[in-house]
mmCIF file of the protein (N, C-alpha, C, O) and its ligand, coordinates in Angstrom:
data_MODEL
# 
_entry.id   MODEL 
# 
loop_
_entity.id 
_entity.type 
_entity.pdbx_number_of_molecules 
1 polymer     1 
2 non-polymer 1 
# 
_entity_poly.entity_id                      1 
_entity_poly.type                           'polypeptide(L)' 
_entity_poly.nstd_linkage                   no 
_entity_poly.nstd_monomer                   no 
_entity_poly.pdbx_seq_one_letter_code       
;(UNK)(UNK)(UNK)(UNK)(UNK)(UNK)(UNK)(UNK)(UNK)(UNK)(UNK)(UNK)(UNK)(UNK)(UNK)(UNK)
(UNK)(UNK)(UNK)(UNK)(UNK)(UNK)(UNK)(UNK)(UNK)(UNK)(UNK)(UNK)(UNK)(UNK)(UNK)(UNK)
(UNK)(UNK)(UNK)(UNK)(UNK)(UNK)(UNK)(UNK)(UNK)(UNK)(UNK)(UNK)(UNK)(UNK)(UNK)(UNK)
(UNK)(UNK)(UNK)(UNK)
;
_entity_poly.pdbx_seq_one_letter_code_can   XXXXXXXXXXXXXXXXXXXXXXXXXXXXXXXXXXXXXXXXXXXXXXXXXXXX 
_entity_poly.pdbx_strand_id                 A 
# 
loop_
_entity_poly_seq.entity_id 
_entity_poly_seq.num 
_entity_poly_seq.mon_id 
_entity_poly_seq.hetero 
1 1  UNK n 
1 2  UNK n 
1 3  UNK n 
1 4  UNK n 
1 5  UNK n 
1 6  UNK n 
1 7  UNK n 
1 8  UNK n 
1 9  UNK n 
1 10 UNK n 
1 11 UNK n 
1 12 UNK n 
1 13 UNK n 
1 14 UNK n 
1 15 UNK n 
1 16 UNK n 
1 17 UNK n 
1 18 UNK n 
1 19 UNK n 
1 20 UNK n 
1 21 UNK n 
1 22 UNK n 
1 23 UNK n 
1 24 UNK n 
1 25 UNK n 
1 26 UNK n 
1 27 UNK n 
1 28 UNK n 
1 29 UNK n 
1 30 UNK n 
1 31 UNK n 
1 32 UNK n 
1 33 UNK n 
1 34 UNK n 
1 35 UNK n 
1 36 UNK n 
1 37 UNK n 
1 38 UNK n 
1 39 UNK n 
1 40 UNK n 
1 41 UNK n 
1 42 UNK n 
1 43 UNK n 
1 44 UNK n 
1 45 UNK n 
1 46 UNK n 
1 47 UNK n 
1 48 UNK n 
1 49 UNK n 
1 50 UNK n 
1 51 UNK n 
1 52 UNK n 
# 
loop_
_struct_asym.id 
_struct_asym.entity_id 
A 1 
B 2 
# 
loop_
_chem_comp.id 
_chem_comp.type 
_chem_comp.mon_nstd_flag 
UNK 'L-peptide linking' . 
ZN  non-polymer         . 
# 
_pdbx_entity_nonpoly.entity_id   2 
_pdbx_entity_nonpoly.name        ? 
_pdbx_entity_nonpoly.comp_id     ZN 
# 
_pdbx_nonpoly_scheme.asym_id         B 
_pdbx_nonpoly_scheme.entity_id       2 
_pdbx_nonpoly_scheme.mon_id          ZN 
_pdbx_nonpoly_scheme.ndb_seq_num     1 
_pdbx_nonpoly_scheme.pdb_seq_num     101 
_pdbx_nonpoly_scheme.auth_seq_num    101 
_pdbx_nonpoly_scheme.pdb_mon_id      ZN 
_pdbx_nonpoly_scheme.auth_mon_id     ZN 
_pdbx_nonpoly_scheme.pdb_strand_id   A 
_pdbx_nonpoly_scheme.pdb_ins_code    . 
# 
loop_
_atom_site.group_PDB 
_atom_site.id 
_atom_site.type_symbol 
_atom_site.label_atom_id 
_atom_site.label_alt_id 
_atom_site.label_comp_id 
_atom_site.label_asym_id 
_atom_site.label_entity_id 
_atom_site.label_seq_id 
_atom_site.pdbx_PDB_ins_code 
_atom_site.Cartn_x 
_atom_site.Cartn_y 
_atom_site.Cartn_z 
_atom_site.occupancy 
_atom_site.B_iso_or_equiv 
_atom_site.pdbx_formal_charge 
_atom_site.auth_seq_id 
_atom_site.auth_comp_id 
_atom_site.auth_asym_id 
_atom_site.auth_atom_id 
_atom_site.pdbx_PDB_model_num 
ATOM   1   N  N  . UNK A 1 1  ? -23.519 1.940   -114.135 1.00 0.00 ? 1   UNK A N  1 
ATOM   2   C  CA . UNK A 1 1  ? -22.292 1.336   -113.585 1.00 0.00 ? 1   UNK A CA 1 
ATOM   3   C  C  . UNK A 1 1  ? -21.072 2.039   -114.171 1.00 0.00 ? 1   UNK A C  1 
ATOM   4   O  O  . UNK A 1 1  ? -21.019 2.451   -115.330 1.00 0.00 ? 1   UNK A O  1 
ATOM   5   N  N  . UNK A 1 2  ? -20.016 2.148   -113.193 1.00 0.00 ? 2   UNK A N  1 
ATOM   6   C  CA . UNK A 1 2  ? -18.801 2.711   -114.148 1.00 0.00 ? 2   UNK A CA 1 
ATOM   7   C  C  . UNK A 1 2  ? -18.083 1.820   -114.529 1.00 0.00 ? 2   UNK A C  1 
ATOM   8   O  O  . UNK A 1 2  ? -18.138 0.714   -113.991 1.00 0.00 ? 2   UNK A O  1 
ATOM   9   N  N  . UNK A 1 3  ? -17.342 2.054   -115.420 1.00 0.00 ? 3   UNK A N  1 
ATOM   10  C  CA . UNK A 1 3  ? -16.302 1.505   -115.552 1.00 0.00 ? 3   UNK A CA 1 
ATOM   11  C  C  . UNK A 1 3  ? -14.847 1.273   -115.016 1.00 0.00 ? 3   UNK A C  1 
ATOM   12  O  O  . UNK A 1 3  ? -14.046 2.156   -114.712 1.00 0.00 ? 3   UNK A O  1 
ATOM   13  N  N  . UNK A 1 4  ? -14.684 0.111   -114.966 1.00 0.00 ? 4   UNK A N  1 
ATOM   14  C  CA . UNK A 1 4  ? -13.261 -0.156  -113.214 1.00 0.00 ? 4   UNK A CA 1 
ATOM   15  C  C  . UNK A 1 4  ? -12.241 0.630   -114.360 1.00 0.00 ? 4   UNK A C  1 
ATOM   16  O  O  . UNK A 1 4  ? -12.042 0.524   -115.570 1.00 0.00 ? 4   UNK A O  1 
ATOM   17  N  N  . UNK A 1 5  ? -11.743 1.446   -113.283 1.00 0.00 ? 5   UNK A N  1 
ATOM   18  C  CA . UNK A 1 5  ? -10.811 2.551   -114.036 1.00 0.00 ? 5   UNK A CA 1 
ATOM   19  C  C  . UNK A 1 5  ? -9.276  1.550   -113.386 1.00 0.00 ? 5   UNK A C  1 
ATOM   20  O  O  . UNK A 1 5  ? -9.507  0.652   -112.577 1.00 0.00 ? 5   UNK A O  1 
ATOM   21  N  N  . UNK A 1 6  ? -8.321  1.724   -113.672 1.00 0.00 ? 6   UNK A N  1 
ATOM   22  C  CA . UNK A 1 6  ? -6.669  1.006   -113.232 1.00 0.00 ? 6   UNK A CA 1 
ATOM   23  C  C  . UNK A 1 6  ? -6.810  1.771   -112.294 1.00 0.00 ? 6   UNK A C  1 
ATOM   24  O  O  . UNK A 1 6  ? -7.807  2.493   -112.275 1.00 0.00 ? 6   UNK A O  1 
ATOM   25  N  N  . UNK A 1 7  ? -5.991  1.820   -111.406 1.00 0.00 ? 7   UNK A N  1 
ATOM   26  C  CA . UNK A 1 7  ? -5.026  2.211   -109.996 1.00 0.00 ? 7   UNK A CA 1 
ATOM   27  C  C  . UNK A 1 7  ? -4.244  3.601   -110.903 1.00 0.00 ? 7   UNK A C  1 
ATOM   28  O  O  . UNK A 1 7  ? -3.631  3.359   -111.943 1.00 0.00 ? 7   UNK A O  1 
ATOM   29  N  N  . UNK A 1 8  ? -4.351  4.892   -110.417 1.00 0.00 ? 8   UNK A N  1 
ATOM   30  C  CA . UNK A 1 8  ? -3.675  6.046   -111.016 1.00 0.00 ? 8   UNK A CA 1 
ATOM   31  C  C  . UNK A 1 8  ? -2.528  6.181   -110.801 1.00 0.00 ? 8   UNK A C  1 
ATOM   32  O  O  . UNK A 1 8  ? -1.726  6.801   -111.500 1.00 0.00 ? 8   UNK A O  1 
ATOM   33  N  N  . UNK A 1 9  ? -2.272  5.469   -109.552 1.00 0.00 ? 9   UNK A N  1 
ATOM   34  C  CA . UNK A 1 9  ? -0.909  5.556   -109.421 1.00 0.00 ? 9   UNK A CA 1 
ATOM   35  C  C  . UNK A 1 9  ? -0.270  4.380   -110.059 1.00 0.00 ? 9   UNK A C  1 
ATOM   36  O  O  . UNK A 1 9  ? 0.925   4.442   -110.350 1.00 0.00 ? 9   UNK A O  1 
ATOM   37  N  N  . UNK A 1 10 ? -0.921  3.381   -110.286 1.00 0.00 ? 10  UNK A N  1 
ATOM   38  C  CA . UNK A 1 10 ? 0.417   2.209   -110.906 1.00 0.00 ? 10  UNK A CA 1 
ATOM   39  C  C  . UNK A 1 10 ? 0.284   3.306   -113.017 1.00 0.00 ? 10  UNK A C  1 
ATOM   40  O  O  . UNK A 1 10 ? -0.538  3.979   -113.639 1.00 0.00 ? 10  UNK A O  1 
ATOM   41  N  N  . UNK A 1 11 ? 1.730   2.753   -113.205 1.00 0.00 ? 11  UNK A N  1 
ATOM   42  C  CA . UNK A 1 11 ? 1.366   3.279   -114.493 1.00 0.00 ? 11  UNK A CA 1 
ATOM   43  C  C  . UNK A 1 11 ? 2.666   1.934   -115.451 1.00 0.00 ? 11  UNK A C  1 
ATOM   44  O  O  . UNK A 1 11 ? 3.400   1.062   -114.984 1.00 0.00 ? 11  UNK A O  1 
ATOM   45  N  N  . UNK A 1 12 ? 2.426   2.348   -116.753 1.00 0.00 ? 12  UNK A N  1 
ATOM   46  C  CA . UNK A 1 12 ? 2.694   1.011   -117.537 1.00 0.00 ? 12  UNK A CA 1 
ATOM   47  C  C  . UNK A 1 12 ? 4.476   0.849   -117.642 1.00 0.00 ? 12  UNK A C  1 
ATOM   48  O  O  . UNK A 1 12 ? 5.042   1.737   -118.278 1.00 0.00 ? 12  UNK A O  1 
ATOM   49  N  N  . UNK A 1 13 ? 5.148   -0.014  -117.168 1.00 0.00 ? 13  UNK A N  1 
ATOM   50  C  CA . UNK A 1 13 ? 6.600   0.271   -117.132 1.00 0.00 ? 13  UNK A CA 1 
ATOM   51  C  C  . UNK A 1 13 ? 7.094   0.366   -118.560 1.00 0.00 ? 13  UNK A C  1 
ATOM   52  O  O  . UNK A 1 13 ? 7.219   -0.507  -119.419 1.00 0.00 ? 13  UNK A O  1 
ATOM   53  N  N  . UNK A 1 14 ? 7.382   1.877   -118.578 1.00 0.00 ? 14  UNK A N  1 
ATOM   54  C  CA . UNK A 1 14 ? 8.181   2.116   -120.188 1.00 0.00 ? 14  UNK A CA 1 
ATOM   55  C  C  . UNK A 1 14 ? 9.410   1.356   -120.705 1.00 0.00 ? 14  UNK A C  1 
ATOM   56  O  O  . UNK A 1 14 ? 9.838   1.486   -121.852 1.00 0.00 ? 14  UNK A O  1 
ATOM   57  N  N  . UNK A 1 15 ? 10.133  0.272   -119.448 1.00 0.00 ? 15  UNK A N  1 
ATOM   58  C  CA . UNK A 1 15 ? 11.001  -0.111  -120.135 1.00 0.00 ? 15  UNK A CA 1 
ATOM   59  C  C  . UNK A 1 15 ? 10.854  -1.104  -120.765 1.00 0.00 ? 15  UNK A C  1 
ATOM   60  O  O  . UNK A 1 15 ? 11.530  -1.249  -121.783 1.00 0.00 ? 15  UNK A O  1 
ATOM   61  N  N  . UNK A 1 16 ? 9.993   -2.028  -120.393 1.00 0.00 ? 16  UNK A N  1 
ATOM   62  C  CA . UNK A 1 16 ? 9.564   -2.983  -120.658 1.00 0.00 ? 16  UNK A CA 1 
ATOM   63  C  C  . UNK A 1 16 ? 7.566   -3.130  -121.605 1.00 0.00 ? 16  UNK A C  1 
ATOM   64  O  O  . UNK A 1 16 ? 6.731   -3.990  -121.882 1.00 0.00 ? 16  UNK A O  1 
ATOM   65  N  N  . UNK A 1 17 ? 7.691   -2.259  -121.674 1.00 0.00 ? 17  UNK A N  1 
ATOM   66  C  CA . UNK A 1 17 ? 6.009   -1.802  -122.142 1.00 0.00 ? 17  UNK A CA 1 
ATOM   67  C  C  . UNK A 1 17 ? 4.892   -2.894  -121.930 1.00 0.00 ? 17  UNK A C  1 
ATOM   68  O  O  . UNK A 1 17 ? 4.102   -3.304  -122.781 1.00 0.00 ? 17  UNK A O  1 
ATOM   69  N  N  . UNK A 1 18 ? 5.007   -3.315  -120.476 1.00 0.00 ? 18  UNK A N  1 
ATOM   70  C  CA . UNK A 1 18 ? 4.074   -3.592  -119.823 1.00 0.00 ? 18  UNK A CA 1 
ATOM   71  C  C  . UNK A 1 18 ? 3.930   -4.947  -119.816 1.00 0.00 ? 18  UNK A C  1 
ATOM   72  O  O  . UNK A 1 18 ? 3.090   -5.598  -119.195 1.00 0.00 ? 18  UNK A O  1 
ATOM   73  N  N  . UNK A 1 19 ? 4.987   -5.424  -120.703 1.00 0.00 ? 19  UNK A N  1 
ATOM   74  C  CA . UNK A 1 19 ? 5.099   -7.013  -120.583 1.00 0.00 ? 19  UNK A CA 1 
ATOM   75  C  C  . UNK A 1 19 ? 5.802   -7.562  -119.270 1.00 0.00 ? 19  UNK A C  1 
ATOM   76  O  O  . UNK A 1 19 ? 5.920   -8.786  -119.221 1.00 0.00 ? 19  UNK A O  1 
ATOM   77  N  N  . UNK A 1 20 ? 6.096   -7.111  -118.615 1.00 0.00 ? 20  UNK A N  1 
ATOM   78  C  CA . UNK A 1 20 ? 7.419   -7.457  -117.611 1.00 0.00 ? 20  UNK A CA 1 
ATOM   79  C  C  . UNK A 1 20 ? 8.664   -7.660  -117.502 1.00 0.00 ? 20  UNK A C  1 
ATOM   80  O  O  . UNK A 1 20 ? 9.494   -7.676  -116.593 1.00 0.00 ? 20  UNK A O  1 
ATOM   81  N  N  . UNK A 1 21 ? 8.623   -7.916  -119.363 1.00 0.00 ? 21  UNK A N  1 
ATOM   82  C  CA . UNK A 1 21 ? 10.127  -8.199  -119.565 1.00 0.00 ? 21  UNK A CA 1 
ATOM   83  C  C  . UNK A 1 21 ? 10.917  -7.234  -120.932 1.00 0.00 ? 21  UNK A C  1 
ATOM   84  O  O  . UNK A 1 21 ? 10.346  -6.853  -121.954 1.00 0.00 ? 21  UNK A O  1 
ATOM   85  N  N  . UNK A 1 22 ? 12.214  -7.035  -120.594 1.00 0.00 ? 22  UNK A N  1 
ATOM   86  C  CA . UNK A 1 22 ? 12.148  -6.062  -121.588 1.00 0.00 ? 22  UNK A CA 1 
ATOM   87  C  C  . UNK A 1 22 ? 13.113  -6.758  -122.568 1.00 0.00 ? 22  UNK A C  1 
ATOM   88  O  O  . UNK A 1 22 ? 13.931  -7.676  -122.501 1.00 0.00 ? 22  UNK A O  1 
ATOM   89  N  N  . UNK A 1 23 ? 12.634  -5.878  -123.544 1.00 0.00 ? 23  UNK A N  1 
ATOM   90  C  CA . UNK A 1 23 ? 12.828  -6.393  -125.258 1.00 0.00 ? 23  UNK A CA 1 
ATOM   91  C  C  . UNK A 1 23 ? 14.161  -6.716  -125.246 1.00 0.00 ? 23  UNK A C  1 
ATOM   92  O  O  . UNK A 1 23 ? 14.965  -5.902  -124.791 1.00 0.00 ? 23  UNK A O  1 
ATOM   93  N  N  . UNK A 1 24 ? 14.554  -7.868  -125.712 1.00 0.00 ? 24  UNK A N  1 
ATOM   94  C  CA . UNK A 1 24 ? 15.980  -8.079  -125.883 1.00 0.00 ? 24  UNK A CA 1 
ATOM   95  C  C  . UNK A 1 24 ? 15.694  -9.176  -127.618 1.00 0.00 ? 24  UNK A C  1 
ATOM   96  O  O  . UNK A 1 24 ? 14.687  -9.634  -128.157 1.00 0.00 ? 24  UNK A O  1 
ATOM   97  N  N  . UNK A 1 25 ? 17.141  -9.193  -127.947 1.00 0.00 ? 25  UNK A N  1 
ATOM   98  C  CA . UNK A 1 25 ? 17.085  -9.713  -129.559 1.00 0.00 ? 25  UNK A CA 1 
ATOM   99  C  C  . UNK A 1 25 ? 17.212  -10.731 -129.585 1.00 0.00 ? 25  UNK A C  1 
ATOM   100 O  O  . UNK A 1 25 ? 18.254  -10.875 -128.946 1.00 0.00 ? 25  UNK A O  1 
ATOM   101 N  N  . UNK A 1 26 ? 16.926  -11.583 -129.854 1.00 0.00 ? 26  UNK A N  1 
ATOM   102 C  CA . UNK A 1 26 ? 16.904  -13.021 -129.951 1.00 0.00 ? 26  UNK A CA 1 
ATOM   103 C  C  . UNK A 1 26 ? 17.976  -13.572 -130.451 1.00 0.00 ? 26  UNK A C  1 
ATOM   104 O  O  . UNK A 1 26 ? 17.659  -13.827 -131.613 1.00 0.00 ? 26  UNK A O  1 
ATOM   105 N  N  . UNK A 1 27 ? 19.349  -14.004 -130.235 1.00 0.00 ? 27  UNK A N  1 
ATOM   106 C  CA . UNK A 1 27 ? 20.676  -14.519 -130.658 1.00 0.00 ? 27  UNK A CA 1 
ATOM   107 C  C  . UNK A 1 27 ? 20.662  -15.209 -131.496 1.00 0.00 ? 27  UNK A C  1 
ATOM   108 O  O  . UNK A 1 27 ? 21.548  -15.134 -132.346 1.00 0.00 ? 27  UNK A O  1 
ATOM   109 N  N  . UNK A 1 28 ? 19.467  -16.322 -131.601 1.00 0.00 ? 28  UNK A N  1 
ATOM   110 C  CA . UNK A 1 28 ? 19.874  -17.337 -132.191 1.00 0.00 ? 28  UNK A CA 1 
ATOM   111 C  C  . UNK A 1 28 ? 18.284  -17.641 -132.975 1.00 0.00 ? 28  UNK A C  1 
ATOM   112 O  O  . UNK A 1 28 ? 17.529  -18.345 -132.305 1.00 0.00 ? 28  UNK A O  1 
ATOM   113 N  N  . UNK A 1 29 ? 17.720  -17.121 -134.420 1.00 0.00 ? 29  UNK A N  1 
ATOM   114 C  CA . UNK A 1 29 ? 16.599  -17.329 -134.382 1.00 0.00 ? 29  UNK A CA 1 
ATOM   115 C  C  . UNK A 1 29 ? 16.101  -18.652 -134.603 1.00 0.00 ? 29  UNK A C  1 
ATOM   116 O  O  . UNK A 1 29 ? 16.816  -19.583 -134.974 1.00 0.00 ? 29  UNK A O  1 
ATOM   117 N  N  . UNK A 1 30 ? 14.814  -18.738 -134.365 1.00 0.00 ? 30  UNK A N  1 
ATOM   118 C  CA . UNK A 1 30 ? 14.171  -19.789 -134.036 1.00 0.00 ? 30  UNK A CA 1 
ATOM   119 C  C  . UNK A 1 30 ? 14.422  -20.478 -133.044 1.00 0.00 ? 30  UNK A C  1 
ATOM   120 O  O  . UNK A 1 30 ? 14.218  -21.676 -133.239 1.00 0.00 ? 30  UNK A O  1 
ATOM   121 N  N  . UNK A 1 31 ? 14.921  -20.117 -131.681 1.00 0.00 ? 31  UNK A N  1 
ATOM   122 C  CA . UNK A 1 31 ? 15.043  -20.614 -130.204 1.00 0.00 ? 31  UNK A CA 1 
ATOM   123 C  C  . UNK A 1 31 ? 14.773  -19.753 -129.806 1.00 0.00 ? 31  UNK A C  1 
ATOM   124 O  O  . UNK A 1 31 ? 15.289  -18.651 -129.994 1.00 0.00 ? 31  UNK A O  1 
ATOM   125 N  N  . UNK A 1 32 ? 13.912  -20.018 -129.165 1.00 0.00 ? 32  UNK A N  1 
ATOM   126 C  CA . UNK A 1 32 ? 12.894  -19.081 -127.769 1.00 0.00 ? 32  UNK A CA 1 
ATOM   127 C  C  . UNK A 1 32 ? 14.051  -18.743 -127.013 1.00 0.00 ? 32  UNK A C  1 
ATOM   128 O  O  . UNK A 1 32 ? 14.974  -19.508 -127.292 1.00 0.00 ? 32  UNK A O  1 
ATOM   129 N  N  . UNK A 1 33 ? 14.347  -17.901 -126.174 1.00 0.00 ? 33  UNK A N  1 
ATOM   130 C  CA . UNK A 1 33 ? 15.098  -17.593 -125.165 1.00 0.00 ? 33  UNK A CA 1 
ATOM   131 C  C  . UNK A 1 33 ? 14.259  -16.914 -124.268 1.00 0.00 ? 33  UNK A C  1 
ATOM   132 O  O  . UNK A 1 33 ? 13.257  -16.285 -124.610 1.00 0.00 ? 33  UNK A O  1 
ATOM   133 N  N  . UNK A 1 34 ? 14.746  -17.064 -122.903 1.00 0.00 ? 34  UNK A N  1 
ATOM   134 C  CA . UNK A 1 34 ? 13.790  -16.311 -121.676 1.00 0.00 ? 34  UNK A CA 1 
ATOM   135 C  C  . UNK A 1 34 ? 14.438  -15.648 -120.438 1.00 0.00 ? 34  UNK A C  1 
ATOM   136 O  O  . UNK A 1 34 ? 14.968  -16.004 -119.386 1.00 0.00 ? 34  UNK A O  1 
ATOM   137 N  N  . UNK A 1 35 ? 14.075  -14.298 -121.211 1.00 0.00 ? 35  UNK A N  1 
ATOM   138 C  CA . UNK A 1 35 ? 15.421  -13.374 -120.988 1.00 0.00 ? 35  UNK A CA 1 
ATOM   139 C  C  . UNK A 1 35 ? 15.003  -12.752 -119.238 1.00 0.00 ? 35  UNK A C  1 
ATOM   140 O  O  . UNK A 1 35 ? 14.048  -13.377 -118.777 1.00 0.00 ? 35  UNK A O  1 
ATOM   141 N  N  . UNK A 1 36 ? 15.217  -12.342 -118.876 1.00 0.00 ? 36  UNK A N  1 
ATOM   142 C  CA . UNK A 1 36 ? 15.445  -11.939 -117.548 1.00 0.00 ? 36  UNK A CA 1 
ATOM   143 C  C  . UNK A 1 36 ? 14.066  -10.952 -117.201 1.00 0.00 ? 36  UNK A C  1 
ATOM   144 O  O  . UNK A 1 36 ? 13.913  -10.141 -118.115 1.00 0.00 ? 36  UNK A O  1 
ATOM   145 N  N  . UNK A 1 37 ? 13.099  -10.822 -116.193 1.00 0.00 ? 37  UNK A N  1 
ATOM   146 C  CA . UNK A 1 37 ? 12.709  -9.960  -115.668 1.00 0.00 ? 37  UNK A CA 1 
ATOM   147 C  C  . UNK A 1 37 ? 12.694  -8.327  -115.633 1.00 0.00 ? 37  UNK A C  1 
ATOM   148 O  O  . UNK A 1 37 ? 13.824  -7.962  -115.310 1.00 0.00 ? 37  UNK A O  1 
ATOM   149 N  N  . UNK A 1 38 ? 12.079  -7.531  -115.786 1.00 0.00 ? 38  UNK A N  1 
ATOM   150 C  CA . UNK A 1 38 ? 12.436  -6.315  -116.246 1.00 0.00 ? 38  UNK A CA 1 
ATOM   151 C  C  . UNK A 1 38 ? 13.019  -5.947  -114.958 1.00 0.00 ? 38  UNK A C  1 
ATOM   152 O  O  . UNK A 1 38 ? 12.148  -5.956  -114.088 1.00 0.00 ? 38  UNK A O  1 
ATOM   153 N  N  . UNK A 1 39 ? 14.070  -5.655  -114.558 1.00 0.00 ? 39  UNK A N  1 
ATOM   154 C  CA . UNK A 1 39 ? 14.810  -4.413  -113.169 1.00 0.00 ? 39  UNK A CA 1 
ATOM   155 C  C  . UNK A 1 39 ? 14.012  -3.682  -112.598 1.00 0.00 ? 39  UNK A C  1 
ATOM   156 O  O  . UNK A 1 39 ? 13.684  -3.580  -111.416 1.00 0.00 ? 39  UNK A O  1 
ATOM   157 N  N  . UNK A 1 40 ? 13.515  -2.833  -114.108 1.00 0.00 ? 40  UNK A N  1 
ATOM   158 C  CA . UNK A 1 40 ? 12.528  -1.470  -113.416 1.00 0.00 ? 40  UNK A CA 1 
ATOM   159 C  C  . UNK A 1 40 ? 10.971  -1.661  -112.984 1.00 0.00 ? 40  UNK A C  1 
ATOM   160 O  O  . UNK A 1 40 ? 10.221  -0.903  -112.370 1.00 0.00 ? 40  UNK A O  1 
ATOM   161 N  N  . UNK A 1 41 ? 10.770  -2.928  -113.522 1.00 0.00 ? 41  UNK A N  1 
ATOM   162 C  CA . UNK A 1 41 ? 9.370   -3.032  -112.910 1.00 0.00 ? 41  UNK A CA 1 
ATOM   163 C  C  . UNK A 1 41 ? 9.398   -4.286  -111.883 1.00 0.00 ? 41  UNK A C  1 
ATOM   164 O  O  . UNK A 1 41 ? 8.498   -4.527  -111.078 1.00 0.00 ? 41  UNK A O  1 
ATOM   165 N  N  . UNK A 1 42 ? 10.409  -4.932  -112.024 1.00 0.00 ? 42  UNK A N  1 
ATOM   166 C  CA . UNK A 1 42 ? 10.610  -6.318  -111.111 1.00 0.00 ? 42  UNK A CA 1 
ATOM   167 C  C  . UNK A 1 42 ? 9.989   -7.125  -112.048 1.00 0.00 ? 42  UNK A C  1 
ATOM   168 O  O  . UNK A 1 42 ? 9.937   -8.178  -111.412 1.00 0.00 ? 42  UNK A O  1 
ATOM   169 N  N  . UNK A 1 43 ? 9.471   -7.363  -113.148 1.00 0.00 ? 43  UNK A N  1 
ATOM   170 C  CA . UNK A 1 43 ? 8.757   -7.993  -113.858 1.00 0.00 ? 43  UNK A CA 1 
ATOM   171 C  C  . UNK A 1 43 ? 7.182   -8.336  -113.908 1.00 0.00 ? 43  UNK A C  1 
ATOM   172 O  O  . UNK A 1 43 ? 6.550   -9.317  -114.300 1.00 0.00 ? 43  UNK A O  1 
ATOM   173 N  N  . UNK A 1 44 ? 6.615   -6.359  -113.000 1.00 0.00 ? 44  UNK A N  1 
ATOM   174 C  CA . UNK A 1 44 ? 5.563   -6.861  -112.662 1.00 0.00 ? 44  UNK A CA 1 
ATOM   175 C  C  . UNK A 1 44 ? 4.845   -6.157  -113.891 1.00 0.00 ? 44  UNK A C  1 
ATOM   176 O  O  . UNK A 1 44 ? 3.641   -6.344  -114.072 1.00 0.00 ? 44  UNK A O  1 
ATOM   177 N  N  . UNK A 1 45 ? 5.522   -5.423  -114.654 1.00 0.00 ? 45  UNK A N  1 
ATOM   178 C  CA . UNK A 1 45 ? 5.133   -4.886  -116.070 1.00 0.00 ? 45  UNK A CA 1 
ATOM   179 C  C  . UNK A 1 45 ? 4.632   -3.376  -115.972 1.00 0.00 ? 45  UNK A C  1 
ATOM   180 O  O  . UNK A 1 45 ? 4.425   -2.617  -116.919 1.00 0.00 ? 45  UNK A O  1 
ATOM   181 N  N  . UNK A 1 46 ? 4.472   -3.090  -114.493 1.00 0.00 ? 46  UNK A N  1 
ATOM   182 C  CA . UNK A 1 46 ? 3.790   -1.676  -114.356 1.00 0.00 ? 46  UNK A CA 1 
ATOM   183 C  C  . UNK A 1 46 ? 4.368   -1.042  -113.426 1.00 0.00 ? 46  UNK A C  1 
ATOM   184 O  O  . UNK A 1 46 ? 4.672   -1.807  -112.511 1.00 0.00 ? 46  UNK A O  1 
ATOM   185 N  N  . UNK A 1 47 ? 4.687   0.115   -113.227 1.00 0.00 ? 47  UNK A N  1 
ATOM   186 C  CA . UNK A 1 47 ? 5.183   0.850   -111.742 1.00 0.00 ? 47  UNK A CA 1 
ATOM   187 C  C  . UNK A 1 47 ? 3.944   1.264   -110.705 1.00 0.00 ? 47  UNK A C  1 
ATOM   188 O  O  . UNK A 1 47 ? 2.798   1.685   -110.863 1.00 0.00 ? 47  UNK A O  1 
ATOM   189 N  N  . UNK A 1 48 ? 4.546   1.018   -109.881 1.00 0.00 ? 48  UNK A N  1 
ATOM   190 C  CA . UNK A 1 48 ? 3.380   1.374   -108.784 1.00 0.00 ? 48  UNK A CA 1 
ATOM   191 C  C  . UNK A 1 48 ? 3.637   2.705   -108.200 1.00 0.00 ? 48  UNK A C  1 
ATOM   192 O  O  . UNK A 1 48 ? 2.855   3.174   -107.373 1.00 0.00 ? 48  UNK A O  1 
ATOM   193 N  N  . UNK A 1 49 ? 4.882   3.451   -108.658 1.00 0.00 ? 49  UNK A N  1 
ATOM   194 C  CA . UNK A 1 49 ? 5.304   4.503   -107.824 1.00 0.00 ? 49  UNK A CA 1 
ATOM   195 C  C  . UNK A 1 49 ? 5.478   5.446   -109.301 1.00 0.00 ? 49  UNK A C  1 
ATOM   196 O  O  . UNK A 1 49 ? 5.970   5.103   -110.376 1.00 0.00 ? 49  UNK A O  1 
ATOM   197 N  N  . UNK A 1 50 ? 4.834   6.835   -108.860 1.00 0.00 ? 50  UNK A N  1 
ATOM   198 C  CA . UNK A 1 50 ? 5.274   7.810   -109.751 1.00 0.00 ? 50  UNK A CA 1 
ATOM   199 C  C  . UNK A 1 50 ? 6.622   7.766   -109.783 1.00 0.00 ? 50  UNK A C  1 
ATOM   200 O  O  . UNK A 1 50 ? 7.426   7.540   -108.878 1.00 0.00 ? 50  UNK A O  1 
ATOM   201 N  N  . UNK A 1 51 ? 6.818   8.070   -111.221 1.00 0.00 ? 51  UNK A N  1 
ATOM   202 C  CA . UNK A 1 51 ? 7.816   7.680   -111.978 1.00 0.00 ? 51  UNK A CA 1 
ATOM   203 C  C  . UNK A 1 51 ? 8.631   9.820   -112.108 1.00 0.00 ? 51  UNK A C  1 
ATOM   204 O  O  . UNK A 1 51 ? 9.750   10.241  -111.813 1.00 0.00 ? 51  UNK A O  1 
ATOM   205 N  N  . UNK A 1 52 ? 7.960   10.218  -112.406 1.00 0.00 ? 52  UNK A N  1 
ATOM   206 C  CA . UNK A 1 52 ? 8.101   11.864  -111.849 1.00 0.00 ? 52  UNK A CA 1 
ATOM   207 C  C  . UNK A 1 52 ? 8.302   12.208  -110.571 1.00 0.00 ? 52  UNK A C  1 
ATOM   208 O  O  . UNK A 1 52 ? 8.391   13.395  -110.257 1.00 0.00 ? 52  UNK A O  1 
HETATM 209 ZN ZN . ZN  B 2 .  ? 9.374   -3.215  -116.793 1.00 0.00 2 101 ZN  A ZN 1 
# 
């Protein structure tokens, strides 16, 4: 059996490194904040379109 390889074309969104959302600093610590959707991936955490 092989192993299920990912989709070659989706690849991991660098701005957000694959979480969906990208890193922002926390203002106020110890309150969660829930910061916005990544732009570049839509918050889906990966690109589906070569990025080259
Ligand atoms: Zn992203």
């Amino acid at each position: 059996m092989k192993p299920i390889k990912s989709n070659p074309n989706e690849e991991k969104c660098p701005a957000c490194n694959g979480t969906g959302f990208p890193s922002v600093k926390q203002p106020v610590p110890g309150r969660r904040i829930y910061p916005p959707p990544c732009k570049t991936c839509g918050g889906k955490g990966r690109m589906t379109e070569a990025a080259e």
